[in-house]
Steps between C-alpha positions, in 0.01 A plus 500: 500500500708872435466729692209715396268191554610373771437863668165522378425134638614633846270780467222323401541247781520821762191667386326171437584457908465872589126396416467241683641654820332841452174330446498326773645699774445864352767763402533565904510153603778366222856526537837482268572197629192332481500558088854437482446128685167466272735593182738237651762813420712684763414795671771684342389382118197661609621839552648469162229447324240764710662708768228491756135398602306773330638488114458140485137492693442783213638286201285171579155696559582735188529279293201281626290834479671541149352134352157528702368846431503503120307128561248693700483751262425273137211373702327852572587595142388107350190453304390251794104587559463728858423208738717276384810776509411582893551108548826523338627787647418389849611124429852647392542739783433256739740230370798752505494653820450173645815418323687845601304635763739759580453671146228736577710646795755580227289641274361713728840617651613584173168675346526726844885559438471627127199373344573595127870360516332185653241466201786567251705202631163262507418641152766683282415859378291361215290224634287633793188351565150606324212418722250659303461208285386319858281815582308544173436157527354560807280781391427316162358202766278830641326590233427138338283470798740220601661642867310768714617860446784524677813695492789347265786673694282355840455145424904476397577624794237251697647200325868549545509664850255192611768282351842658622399664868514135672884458371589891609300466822628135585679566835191672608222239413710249643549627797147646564361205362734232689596317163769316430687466157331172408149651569599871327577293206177306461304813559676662206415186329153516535513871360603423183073403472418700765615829351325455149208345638440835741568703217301359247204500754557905564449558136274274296211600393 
């Protein structure tokens, strides 16, 4: 193997266990040592490759946000029918915070940092997302008769806050609501129907 590969390889097998360590024991929780024994690398290899904690908690939930968000985004702007785009949408969500359930805390720490530099690095300059497709389907829905008069900009907001405030609000609900991780999970299980299901409900006709 030269020498490029074989430093790519190492990096891939550090960020591939930065995830694994960050997702389950948070950016706080995690230490250098724990990714470098993950990595089966030494401590000192590490610091090569990222010099501390924050750049390489950064790299592996940038690029995550990077390959999901433009996902998220195709559906909104598919040619799906309404109902069966909410399912999606929620369906997807679900699965990936599940998977990297520290993502929304880095999204949210970067969009209150510098929100247009954030969106720039998800996106590229050219590429930002267009949810009017989503919302004039929404509207179109309104006048067929087919969904109650409602809002556009309202019910996008209803479906994807509904679907992301358990995962940004997890410490609290777990706490309040004594649940443990096993129990969370199956909860956010269950609202991958629950979620369309209440929705669906709130604006049939």
């Amino acid at each position: 193997m030269d020498k490029k590969k074989k430093q790519q390889s190492t990096e891939e097998k550090i960020l591939a266990a930065a995830r694994k360590v960050f997702t389950t024991k948070g950016m706080d929780g995690a230490r250098m040592q724990d990714i470098a024994d993950e990595a089966g690398i030494n401590k000192a290899l590490l610091h090569y490759y990222f010099r501390d904690k924050g750049k390489l908690f950064e790299t592996v939930f940038l690029e995550e946000a990077q390959k999901f968000f433009p996902k998220i985004n195709s559906i909104f702007s598919s040619e799906l029918p309404l109902f069966e785009k909410i399912e999606k949408f929620v369906h997807e969500y679900i699965d990936e915070m599940l998977e990297n359930p520290y993502l929304p805390w880095f999204v949210m720490n970067e969009i209150n940092r510098d929100p247009e530099q954030f969106m720039y690095r998800i996106w590229g300059k050219e590429n930002l997302p267009q949810p009017s497709k989503f919302l004039e389907q929404m509207d179109k829905e309104v006048r067929k008769g087919t969904i109650k008069k409602i809002s556009p900009v309202h019910l996008f907001l209803h479906i994807v806050s509904m679907t992301i405030f358990p995962f940004v609000a997890k410490p609290m609900i777990t706490r309040n609501l004594q649940l443990d991780e096993l129990q969370f999970r199956q909860i956010l299980e269950q609202r991958r129907k629950e979620i369309p299901r209440f929705i669906f409900d709130a604006i049939k006709k």
